[in-house]
N, C-alpha and C positions, 0 to 999 in steps of 0.2 A: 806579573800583573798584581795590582795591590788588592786588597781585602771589598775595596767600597768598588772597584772598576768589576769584581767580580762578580759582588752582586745585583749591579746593574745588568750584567747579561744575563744572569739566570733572572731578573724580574722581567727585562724583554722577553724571553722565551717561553717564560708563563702565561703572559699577557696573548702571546701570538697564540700559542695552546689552547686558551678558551676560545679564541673568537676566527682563527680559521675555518672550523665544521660548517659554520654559518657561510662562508664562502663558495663551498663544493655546489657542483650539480644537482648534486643526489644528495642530500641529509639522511644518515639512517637513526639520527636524536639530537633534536636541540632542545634549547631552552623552553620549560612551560610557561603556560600562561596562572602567575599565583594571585588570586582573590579572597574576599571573603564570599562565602557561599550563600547568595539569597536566588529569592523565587518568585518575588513582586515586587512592583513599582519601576517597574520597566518605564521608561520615557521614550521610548520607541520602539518600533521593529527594527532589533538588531538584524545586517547585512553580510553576508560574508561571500568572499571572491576567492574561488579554492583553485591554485596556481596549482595544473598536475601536469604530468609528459606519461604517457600512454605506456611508456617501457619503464617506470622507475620503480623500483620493488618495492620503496617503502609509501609506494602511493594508495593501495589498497588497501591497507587498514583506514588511511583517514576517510579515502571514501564512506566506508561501509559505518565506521562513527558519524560522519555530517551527517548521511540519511538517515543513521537510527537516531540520532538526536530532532533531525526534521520531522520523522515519521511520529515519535511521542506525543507531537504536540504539545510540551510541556511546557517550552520555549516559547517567545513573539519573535521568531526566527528565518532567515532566507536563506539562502543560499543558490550558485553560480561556481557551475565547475570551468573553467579555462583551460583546458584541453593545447597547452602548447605547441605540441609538436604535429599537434592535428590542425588547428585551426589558422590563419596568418593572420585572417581578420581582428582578431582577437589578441592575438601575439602585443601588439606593443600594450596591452593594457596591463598585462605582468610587469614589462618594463616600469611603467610608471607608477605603479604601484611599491617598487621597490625591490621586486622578486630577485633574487641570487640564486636560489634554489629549491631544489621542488623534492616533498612539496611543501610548499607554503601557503595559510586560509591569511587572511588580511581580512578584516572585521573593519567596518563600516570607514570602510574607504582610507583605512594606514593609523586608526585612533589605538589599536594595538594586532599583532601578526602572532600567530602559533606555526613556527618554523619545523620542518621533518616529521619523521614517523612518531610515533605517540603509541604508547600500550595503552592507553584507554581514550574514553571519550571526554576525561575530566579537563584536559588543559581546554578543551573548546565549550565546554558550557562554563567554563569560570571567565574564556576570555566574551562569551556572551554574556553575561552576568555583567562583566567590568563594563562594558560599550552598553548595556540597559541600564544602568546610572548614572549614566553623563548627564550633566545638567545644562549642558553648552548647546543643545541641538533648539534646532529651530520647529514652531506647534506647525508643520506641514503635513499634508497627509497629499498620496496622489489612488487615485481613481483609475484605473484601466477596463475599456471597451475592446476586445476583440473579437471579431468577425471575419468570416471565411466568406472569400470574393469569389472564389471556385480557382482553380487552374493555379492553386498552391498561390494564392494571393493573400493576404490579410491584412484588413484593417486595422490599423492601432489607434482610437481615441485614448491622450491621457487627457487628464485633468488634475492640476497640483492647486490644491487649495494655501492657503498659506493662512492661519488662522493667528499668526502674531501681529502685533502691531507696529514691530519693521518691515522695512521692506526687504525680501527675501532676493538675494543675489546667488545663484551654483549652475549647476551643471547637473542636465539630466541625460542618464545613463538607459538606455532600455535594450535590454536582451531579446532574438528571439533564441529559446531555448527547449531543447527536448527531454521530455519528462526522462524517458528511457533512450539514452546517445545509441547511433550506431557507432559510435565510438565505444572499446573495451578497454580496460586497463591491463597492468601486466597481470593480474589473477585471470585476465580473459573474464571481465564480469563486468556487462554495460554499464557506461560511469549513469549519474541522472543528472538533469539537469545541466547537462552542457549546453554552451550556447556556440548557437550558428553565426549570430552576424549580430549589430546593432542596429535597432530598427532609430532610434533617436541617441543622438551621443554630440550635446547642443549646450550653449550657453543659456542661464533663462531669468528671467527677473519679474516679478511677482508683488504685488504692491500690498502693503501692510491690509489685512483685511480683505485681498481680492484673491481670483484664482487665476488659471492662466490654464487654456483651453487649444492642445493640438491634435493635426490627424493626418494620416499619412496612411499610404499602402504598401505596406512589404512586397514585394516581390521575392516567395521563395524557391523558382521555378529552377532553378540550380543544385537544390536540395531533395528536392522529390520530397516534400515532407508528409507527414501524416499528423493532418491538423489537430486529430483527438489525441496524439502526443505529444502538439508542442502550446506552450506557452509563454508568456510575456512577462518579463521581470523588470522594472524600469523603478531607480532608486535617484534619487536629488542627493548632490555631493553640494556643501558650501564651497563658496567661494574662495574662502579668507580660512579655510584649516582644510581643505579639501578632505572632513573626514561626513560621514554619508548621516544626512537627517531622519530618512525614513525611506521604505521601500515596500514596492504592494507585487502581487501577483495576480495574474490572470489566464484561466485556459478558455477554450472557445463554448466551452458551457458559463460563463460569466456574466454573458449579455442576457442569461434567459433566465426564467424564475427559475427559485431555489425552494425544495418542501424538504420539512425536516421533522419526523416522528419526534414529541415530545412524550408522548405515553405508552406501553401496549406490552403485552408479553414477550419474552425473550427467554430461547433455550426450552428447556422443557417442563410443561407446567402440567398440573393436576385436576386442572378445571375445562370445564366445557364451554363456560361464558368467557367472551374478553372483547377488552375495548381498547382500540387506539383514537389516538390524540393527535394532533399535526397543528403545524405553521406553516406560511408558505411565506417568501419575501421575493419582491422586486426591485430593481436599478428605480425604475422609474413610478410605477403603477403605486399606492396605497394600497397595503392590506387586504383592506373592505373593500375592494375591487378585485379581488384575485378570486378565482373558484376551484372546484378540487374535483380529480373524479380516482378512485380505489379500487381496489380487485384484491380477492383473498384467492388463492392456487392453492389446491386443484377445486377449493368447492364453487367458488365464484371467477369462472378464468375470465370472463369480460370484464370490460372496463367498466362502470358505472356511470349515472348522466352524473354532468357535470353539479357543483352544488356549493353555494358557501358556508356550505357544516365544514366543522372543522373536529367531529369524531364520528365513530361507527358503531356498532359494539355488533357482533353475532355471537349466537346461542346456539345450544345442543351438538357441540361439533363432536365427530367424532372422533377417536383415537387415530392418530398421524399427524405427519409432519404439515406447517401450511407456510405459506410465503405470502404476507402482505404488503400491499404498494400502493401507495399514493402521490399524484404530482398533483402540479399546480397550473394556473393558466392564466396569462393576463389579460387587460382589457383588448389587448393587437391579437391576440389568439396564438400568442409564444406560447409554446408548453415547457413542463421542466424535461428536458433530455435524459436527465439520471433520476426517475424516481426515486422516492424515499422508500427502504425495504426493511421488512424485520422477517425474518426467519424462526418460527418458536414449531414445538410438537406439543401434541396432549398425549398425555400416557396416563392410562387406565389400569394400568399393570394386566390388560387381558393378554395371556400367553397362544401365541401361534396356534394354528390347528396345525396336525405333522402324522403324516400317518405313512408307514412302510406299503407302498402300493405293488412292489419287486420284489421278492418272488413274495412277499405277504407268508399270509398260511397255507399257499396251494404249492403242487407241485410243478417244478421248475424243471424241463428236460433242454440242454441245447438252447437257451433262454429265452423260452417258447413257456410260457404259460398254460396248463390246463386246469381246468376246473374242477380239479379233485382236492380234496382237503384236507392237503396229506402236505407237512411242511417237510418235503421233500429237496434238494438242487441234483441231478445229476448234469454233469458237464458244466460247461462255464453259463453265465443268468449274472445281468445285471440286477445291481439293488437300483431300486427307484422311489422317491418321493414324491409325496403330496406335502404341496407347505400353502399357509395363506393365512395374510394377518392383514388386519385394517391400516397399521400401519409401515405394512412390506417388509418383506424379507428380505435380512442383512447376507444371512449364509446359512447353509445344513452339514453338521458334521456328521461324516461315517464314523462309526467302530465296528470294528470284528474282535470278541472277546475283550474289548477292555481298550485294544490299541486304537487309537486317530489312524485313521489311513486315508483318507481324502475330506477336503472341504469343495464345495462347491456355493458358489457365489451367485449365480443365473439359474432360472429355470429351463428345462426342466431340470432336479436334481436327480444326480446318477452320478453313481460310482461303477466301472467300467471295467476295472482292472482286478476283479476277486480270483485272486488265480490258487489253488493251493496243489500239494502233491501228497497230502494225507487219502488213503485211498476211502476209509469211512468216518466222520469223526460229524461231532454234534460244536455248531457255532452259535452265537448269539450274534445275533445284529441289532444294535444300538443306534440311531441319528437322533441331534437334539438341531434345534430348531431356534433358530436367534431373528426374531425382528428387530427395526431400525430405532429402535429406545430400549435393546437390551432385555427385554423379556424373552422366556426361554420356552419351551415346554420338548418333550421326548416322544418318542415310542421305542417298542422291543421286540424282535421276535426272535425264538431259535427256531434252528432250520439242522437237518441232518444232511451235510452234504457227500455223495459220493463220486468220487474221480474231481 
């Protein structure tokens, strides 16, 4: 064989070399996705379809990257896991997407794919990055309503605005999907966002400047589902690049008002006065129609009358922890389902009262108490405490001469197990006292214990 026929086969073979991997089942590394790195000017919410099979080993890292990049918020980001070998409903939309192997995320609808496992989360926020500066996508936005009919039924209102001035021709996609699947991956760790079925998966056209208004009833009585786990993800693919314009999400707290703390303490602060601040919003109702009602825990545990204030302020609190909460309520008398919460304590730095109340200074026979005052133990005598602070006790430490030898956590405190085999010998006993912001305080006493 000559020199040029030679190295035609080893360029075939190179050639075959790179682009095999992409062909397996299973990818354990493909190609990334390379960008330049930005963080604004997104032109939509980018979508992504994460092609996985329940048993692939390199499917749990991308898992647990999609969520942590979903969970940051950092992103105008979706995501829709397709659970292959679980789902059939679902099944050909891998096909058509172009999936070969898993796993593979496909970003708004095939405009670019991040193929196999991945050591980080970066080829997926760069192939988000690339699909958030397309300039090709159409000004649509879609609306989702959903509602629980009872008997694992739900309503899906969308609503796809189209705010261009062509007229908008695709395909709309709507998942229903559970926040936490009873589907696991091979780590045995619930994928999120898997979807059960499509509630809409339709052709749709939309006139420059109009919107276009559907609604339909899921039936998920096949599912057994748990409504406050699942939601609805429904994204418009064009027509003429089938890659995806925009995609919205909705769970079944969607339909009702929203209240959102924009002011107030958080963690632990040094004052007695504070004030929160709040907004409330609705689907439908204006603002200046909505009303509010609060509760601070443990000082104020009822709810308040309703009111269109939209702050509070309370004075002279004392040291502890408090949980405040505020919803909203529309003119139909919707309330908000998930109040809005902040969690803060005051610390005063006042340190616990704590006092050795077992055997104390009296003497201790058989761990029987008598009233002599004589810091005596013979035989075995629980140690016991007195602890109490405004803002509760975290734990009480025992010592004997210096050493930790029990914590306890619940009242009453006691240490139970003082056992020794020194027939006369003089001890010290130590507890320090820790409430739930860290302040401390102690007592002491020696005792001479015999047997």
């Amino acid at each position: 064989m000559n020199g040029k026929g030679t190295r035609w086969i080893l360029t075939f073979f190179l050639v075959i070399s790179l682009i095999l991997p992409a062909a397996f089942l299973v990818n354990s590394f493909a190609s990334e996705t390379s960008t330049e790195r930005e963080t604004n000017g997104y032109t939509h919410t980018v979508f992504a379809e994460y092609c996985s099979l329940s048993y692939c080993p390199y499917c749990p890292p991308v898992s647990s990257q999609l969520q942590q990049i979903y969970s940051s918020h950092n992103y105008p980001f979706i995501y829709v896991t397709l659970v292959y070998d679980k789902n059939p409903k679902i099944r050909d939309r891998c096909a058509e997407l172009g999936v070969q192997g898993f796993p593979t995320v496909v970003f708004d609808g095939g405009y670019t794919m991040v193929r196999g496992g991945q050591s980080s989360a970066e080829p997926f926020i760069s192939a988000i990055e690339q699909c958030g500066k397309r300039n090709d996508v159409y000004d649509v936005s879609i609306d989702i309503l959903m509602r629980g009919m009872g008997n694992d039924r739900i309503q899906v209102n969308v609503t796809i605005f189209n705010r261009d001035s062509r007229a908008y021709h695709g395909t709309l996609r709507a998942y229903v999907a559970e926040i936490e699947s009873r589907w696991r991956d091979a780590s045995q760790k619930p994928y999120h966002f898997a979807a059960l079925d499509f509630v809409y998966d339709q052709p749709i056209s939309v006139g420059g400047g109009g919107k276009l208004n559907l609604s339909t009833i899921w039936d998920g009585s096949e599912y057994n589902i748990d409504i406050e786990n699942t939601v609805v993800i429904a994204a418009v693919f064009d027509s003429h690049t089938d890659y995806a314009d925009n995609v919205s999400m909705a769970d079944i707290y969607s339909a009702y008002p929203d209240t959102i703390i924009t002011s107030g303490p958080e963690g632990i602060i040094n004052e007695t006065t504070v004030t929160f601040t709040w907004i409330g919003r609705d689907r439908e109702a204006p603002v200046e129609e909505l009303l509010y009602s609060y509760r601070l825990e443990p000082l104020y545990p009822e709810w308040s009358d309703w009111t269109s204030e939209t702050t509070v302020t309370y004075t002279n609190l004392s040291e502890g922890w408090y949980k405040f909460e505020v919803k909203a309520k529309n003119p139909d008398n919707e309330e908000d389902p998930k109040p809005a919460t902040s969690t803060f304590a005051v610390n005063l730095h006042h340190p616990p009262e704590v006092k050795i109340s077992k055997p104390g200074r009296r003497l201790c026979i058989n761990n029987k108490i008598y009233p002599i005052p004589l810091p005596i133990v013979i035989g075995g005598c629980d140690i016991e405490v007195d602890a109490t602070d405004e803002a509760g006790i975290d734990h009480v430490d025992f010592y004997i001469d210096g050493e930790l030898k029990y914590q306890d956590s619940r009242p009453p405190y006691r240490y139970t197990t003082w056992y020794t085999t020194t027939l006369f010998k003089r001890y010290m006993i130590k507890v320090i006292a820790y409430d739930t912001l860290g302040n401390e305080n102690s007592d002491t006493v020696k005792v001479w214990k015999i047997l």
